[in-house]
N, C-alpha and C positions, 0 to 999 in steps of 0.2 A: 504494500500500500504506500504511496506518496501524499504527503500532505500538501497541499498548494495554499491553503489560506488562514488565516489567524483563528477563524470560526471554528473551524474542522480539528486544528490544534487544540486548542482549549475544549472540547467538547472530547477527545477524547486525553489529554489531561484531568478532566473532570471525572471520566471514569475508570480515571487511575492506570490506563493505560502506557503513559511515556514516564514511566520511572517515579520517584520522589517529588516532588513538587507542592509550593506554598498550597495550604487550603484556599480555597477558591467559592466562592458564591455567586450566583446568577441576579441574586435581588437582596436589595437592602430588608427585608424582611428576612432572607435565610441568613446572612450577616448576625444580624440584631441576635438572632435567636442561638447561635452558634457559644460555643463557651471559649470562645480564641479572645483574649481583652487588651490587644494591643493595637496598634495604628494599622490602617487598612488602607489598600491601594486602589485604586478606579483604574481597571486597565481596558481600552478598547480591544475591541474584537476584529478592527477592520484594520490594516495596516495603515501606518500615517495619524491615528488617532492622538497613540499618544499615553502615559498616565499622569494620573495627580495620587503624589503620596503624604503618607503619615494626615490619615483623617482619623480623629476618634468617633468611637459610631453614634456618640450622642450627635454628630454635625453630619453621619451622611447623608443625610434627605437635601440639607442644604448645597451641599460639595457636591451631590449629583445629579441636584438641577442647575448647577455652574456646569457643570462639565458636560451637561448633554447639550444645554445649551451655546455654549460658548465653540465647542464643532460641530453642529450641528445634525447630531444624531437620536438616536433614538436609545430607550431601556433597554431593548433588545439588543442592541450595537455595544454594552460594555458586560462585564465582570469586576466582581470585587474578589479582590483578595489579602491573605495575611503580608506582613513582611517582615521581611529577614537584610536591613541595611545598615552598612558601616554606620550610619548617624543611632542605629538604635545602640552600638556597641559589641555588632556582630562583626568580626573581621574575615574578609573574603581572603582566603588563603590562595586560592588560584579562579583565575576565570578565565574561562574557555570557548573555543568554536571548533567542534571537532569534525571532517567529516572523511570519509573513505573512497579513494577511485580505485583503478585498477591496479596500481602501484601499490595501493596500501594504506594507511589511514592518515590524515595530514590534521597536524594541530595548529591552531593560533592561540598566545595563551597568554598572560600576566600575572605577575604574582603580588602589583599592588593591590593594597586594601582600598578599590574603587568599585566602583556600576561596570557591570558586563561592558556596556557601550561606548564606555569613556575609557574601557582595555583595550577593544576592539578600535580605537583608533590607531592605535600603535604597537601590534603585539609581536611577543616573539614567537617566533616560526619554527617546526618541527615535524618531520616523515617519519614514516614505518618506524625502524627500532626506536630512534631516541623521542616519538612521540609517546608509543609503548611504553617507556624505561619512566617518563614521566608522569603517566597515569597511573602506573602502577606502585609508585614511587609517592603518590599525591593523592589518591585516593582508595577509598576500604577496595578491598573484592567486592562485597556485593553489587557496590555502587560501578566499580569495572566491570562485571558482571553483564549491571544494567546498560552501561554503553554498547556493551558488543550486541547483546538481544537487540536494542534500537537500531544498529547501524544495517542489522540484519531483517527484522523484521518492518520495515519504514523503506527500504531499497537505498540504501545510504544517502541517507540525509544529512543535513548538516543540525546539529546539537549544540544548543548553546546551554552553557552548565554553568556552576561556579562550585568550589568547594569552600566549606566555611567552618570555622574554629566549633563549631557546635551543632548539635542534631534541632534540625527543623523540618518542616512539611508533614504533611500527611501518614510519611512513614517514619519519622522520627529519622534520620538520617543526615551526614554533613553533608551530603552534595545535594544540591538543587538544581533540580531540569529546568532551565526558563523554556526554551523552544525546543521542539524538534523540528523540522519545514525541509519543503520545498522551493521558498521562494521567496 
């Protein structure tokens, strides 16, 4: 299976399909009602959207009629979700873009304590072994584990990850799937 769009990803991130990842909610009601009590993300569904982070949930009603209205989208067009960022105290040990050609698997990676996209402006680069040498080196098994399942099961995608000082998401675990995709 190939993913081509943000929707498609997040809906099967939702049913726990692409590995570890932040809990996630579809509406400020499953939010509200969730026993997660710390800052919450607005992420679009449609590429180019965008998020707004660190809302408390007593203010999402407000923060997500700014945010649907300010790009001009709809309820259905975002997700909420938990977070896991350097400003709450979490430090991001490595962040990643991993994906596989015929050669073998190619990494993009950083190992400042930043946002996946402020890595991926400038990362360092790495193929077959010594990308190997560093996942395995940077992250549990299971969660090595989980990359190779995705790169296999997805028809090699490209995986954006991060690994961080502490277990979060859904399964308790230090690596976070942000993406998996096609596009």
């Amino acid at each position: 299976m190939k993913i081509f769009d943000k929707r498609t990803m997040y809906d099967l991130q939702s049913r726990l399909k692409l590995g570890n990842s932040l809990l996630t909610w579809s509406t400020i009601e499953e939010a509200r009602k969730s026993a997660y009590s710390g800052p919450i993300a607005i992420r679009g569904l449609i590429s180019g959207l965008g998020m707004v982070t660190n809302i408390e949930k007593k203010d999402l009603e407000k923060a997500g009629e700014e945010y649907l209205f300010s790009r001009k989208c709809r309820k259905e067009d975002i997700i909420l979700s938990e977070m896991a960022a350097p400003s709450m105290g979490i430090k991001r040990e490595l962040n990643c873009q991993l994906s596989r050609t015929e050669e073998g698997i190619y990494l993009e990676f950083d190992t400042r304590n930043i946002h996946l996209n402020e890595a991926m402006k400038n990362p360092q680069r790495a193929a077959l072994s010594r990308a190997k040498s560093i996942l395995t080196a940077r992250t549990d098994p299971s969660d090595y584990d989980d990359l190779e399942v995705l790169l296999e099961e997805y028809e090699c995608p490209i995986i954006e990850f991060s690994v961080l000082d502490r277990n979060v998401g859904w399964a308790k675990r230090r690596m976070v799937v942000w993406e998996v995709r096609h596009y």
